[in-house]
C-alpha positions in Angstrom: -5.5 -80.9 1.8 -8.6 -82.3 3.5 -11.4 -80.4 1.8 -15.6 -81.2 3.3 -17.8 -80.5 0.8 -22.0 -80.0 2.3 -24.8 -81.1 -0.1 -28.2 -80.4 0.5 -30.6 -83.2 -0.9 -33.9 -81.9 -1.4 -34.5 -82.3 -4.5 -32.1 -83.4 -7.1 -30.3 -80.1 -8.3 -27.9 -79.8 -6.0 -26.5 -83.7 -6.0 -26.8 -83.1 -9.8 -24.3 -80.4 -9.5 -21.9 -82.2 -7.5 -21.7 -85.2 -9.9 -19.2 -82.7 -12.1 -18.0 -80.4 -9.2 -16.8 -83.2 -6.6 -13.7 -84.9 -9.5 -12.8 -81.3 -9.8 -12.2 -81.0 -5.9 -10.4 -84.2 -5.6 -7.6 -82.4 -7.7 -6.4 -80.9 -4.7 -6.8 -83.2 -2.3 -9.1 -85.6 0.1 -12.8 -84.6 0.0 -15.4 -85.8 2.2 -18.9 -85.9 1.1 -22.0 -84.5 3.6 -25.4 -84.6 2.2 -28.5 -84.0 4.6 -32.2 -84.4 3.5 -34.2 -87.0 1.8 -36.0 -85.6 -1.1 -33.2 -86.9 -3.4 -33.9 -89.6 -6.3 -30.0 -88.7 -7.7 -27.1 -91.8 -6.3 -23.5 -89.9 -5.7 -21.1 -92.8 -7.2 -18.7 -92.1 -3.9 -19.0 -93.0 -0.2 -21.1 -90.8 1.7 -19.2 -89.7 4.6 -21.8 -87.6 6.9 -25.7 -88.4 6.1 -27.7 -85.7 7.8 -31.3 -85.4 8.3 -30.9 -81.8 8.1 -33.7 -79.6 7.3 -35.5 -80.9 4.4 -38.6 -79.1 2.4 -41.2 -82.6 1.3 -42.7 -81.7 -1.7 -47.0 -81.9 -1.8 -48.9 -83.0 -4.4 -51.1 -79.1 -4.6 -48.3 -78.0 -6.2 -46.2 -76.9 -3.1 -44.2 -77.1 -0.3 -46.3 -79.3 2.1 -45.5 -77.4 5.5 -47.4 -79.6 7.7 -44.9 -83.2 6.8 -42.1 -80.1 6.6 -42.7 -79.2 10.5 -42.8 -82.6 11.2 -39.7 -83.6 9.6 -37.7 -81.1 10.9 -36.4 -81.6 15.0 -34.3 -78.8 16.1 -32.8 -81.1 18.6 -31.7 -83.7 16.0 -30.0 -80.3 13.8 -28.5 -79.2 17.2 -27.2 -82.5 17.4 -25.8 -83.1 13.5 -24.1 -79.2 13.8 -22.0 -80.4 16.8 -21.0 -84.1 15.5 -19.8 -82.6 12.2 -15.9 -81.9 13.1 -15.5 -78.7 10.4 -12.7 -77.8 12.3 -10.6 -80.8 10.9 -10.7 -79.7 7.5 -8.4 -77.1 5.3 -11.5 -76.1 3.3 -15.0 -76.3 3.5 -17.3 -76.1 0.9 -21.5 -75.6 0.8 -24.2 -76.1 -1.5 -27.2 -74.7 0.5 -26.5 -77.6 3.2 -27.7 -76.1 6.8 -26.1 -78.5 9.2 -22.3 -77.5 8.0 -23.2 -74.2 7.7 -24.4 -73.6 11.0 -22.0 -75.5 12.6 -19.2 -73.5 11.0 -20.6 -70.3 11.7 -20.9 -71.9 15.6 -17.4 -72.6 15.6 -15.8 -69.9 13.5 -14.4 -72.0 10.7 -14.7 -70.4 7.0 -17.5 -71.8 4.9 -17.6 -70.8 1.3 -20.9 -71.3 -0.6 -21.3 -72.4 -4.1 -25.0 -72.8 -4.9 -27.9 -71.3 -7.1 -29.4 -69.8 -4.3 -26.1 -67.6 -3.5 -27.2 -66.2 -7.1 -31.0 -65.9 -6.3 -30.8 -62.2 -4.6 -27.9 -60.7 -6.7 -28.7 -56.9 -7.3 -29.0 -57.4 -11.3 -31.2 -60.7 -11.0 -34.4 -60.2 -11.6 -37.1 -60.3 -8.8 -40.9 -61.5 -8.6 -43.3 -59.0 -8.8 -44.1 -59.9 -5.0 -41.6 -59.5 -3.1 -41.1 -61.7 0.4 -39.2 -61.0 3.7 -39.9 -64.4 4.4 -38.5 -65.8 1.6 -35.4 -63.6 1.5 -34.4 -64.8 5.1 -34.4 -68.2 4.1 -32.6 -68.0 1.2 -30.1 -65.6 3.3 -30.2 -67.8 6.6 -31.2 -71.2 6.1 -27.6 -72.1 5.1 -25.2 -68.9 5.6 -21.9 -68.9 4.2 -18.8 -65.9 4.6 -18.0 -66.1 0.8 -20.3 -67.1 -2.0 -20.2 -68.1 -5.5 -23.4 -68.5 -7.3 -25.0 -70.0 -10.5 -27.7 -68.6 -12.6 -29.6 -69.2 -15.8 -27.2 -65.7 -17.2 -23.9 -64.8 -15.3 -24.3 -62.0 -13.5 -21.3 -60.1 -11.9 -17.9 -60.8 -10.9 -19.1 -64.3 -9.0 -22.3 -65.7 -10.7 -21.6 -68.1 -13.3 -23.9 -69.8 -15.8 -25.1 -73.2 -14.8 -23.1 -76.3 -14.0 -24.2 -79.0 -17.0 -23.5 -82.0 -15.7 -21.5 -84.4 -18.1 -23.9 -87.0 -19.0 -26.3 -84.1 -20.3 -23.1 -83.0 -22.4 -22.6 -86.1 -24.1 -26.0 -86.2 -25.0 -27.1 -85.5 -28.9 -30.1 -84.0 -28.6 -32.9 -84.9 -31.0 -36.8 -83.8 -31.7 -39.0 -86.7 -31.3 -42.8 -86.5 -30.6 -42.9 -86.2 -26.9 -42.9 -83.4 -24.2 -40.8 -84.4 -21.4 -42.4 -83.2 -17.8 -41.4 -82.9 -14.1 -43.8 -81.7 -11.5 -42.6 -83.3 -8.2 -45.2 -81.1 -6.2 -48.7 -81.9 -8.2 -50.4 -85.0 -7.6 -50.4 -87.9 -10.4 -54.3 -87.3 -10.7 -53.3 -83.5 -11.4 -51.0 -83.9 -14.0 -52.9 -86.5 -15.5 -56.4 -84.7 -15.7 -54.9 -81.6 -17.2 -52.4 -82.9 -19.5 -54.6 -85.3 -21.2 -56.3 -81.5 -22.6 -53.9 -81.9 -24.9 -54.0 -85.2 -26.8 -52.4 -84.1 -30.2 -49.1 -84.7 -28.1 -47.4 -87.1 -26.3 -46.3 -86.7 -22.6 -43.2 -88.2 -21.0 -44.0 -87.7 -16.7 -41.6 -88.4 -14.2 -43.0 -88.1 -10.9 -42.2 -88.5 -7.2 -45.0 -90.4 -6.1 -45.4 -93.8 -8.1 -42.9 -96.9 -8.1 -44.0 -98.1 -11.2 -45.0 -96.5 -14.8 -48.2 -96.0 -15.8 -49.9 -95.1 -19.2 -53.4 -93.0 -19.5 -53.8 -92.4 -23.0 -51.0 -90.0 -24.3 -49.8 -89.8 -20.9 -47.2 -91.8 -19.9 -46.0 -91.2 -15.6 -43.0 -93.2 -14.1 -40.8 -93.0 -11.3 -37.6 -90.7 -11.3 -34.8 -91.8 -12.8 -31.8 -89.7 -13.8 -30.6 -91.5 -17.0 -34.2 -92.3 -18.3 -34.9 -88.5 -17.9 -32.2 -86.7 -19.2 -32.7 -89.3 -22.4 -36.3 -88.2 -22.3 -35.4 -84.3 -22.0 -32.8 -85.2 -25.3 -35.5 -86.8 -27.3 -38.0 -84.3 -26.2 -40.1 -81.5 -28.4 -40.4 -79.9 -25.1 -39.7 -79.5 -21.3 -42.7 -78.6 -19.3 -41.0 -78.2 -15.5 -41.5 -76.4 -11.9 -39.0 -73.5 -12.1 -36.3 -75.2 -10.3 -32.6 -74.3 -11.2 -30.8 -77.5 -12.8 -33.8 -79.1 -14.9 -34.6 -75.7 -16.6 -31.2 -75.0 -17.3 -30.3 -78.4 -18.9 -33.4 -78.4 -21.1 -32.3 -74.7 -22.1 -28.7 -76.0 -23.1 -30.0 -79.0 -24.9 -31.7 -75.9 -27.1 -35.3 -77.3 -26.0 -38.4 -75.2 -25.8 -39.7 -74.2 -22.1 -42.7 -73.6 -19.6 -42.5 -73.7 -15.7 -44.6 -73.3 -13.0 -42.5 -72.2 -10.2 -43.7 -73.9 -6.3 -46.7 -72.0 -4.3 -44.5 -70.5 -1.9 -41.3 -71.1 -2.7 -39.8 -68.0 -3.4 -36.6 -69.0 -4.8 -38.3 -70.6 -7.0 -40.6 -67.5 -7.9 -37.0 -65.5 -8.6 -36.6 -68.4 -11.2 -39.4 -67.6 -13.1 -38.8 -63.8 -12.7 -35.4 -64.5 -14.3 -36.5 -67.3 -16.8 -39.5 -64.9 -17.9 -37.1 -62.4 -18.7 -35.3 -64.3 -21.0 -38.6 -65.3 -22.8 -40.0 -68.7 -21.3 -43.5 -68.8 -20.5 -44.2 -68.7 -16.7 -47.7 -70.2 -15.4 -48.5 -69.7 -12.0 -50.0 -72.8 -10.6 -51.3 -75.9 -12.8 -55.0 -75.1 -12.4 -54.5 -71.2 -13.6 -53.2 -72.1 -16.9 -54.8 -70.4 -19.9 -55.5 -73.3 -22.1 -54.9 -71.1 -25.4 -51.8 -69.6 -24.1 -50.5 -73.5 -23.4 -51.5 -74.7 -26.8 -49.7 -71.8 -28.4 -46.3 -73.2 -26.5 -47.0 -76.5 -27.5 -46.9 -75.3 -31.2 -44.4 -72.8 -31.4 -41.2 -73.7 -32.9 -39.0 -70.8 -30.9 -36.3 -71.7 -28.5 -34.8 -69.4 -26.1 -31.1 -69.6 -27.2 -28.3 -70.0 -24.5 -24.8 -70.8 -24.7 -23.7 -73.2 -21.1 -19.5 -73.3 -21.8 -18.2 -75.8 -20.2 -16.1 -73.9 -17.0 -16.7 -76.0 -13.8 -13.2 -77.0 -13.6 -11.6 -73.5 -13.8 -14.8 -72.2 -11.7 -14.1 -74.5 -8.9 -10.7 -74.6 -9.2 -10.1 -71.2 -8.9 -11.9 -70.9 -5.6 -10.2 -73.8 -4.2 -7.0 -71.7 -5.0 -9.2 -68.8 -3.7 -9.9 -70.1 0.0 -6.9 -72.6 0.5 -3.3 -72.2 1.1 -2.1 -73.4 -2.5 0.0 -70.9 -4.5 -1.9 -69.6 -6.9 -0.1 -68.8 -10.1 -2.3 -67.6 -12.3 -5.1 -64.8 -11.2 -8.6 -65.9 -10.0 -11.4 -64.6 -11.8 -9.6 -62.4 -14.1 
């Protein structure tokens, strides 16, 4: 069976999740890799068959989505282009994780595209939404990468088809300790903002891993260095603490290693305002932008001992094995989602 499977690579979360579900699909068969965008700081150890520029968000340093660079990144004509190179036809199965190009381009030519992502969990009826809602934001979540079948992942399953998070193996393997550091990623705040308002707080040490400096750099307690995926899920292991935006895969890894939380979800990124709708829910504290944060309300996280308690079983292989069985033409002996 030749299976496709469509990454999107802004940001790291999705390529994250593929590192576990990508051994599972080559169980049943030949799978070729697509991954558009260029926000990504995660390697995939296998060849790369389609790289897309897609239709990538670039992160700003104001703690948000900078539109302008986005508009300019983006050329319809390029996308046109990628959705009618990309031979979906060719393939038994295809498989999404919010990747635009494949999903337009099967939707163009009729050929069945299943979606596994967070964002096919994002808008379930029994999530929980931000107190502002957006039309906006909706259609893209519903439209920037539509699939005819999804499968989402969510901090808490939810329904027949929305599983708890995919936890890479590497963060598996990992003992997790308390040392006497907080471990932060804010890929959309400047260095200079992260710096100025974390060094507020100099009874504690911070571990930053940012998107814009090639080289680490140490201001007092404040210690900022480029992305890298082993030194930060050692960091996030070692950590007190996990002080994030409210993405999907770093807040859920930090909840499994049982580490205390606090996001700040993106101006204007509503998915990742239905994160912190969901995560504030479950108890995390949820600041709206680094320059509104109460001061008191911070230093009260930083010394609380609580932990918001989760249990992340291990199930990608029977998740993604079932809908492999699900959307292909193997006999399925046992039932799917029983």
């Amino acid at each position: 069976m030749r299976i496709l499977y469509a990454i999107q690579g802004t940001g790291n979360g999705h390529v994250a999740r593929a590192l576990d579900v990508i051994p599972v699909l080559q169980k049943f068969g030949e799978v070729d890799i697509v991954l558009s965008g260029n926000q990504c700081d995660i390697t995939l150890p296998w060849e790369i068959k389609y790289r897309f520029h897609g239709a990538s968000f670039i992160f700003g340093k104001k703690g948000g989505v900078d539109l302008w660079k986005t508009m300019k990144n983006i050329s319809l004509i390029n996308f046109l282009l990628e959705m009618i190179k990309i031979p979906v036809r060719n393939y038994d199965l295809v498989i999404n994780d919010f990747e635009p190009v494949v999903a337009w381009a099967c939707k163009l030519k009729a050929k069945q595209c299943v979606g596994i992502s967070h964002q096919s969990a994002v808008l379930h009826k029994s999530a929980p939404q931000p107190y502002l809602n957006s039309s906006f934001g909706r259609a893209i979540l519903k439209y920037y990468a539509p699939t005819k079948k999804n499968y989402g992942f969510h901090f808490k399953k939810l329904g027949e088809n929305i599983f708890t998070p995919v936890i890479r193996k590497d963060v598996r393997s990992l003992r997790a300790t308390k040392g006497n550091h907080f471990t932060v990623y804010l890929p959309a705040y400047s260095n200079d903002a992260i710096v100025a308002f974390l060094s507020k707080f100099n009874e504690v040490n911070w571990d930053v891993f940012s998107k814009h400096c090639s080289e680490e750099q140490v201001f007092g307690n404040v210690k900022i260095q480029p992305v890298n995926k082993d030194k930060f899920v050692k960091s996030m292991a070692g950590a007190v603490g996990v002080f994030c935006n409210a993405g999907f895969e770093t807040p859920a890894e930090a909840l499994f290693l049982k580490k205390k939380l606090c996001v700040i979800p993106m101006t204007g990124q509503y998915e990742q305002q239905c994160n912190a709708a969901m995560l504030q829910s479950m108890g995390v504290p949820v600041f709206s932008t680094l320059n509104e944060i109460n001061e008191d309300l911070f230093r009260t996280w930083l010394q609380e001992r609580s932990i918001v308690n989760v249990e992340y079983s291990d199930d990608t292989d029977w998740i993604i094995s079932s809908i492999v069985k699900a959307h292909s033409k193997i006999n399925i002996e046992e039932p799917v989602f029983a």
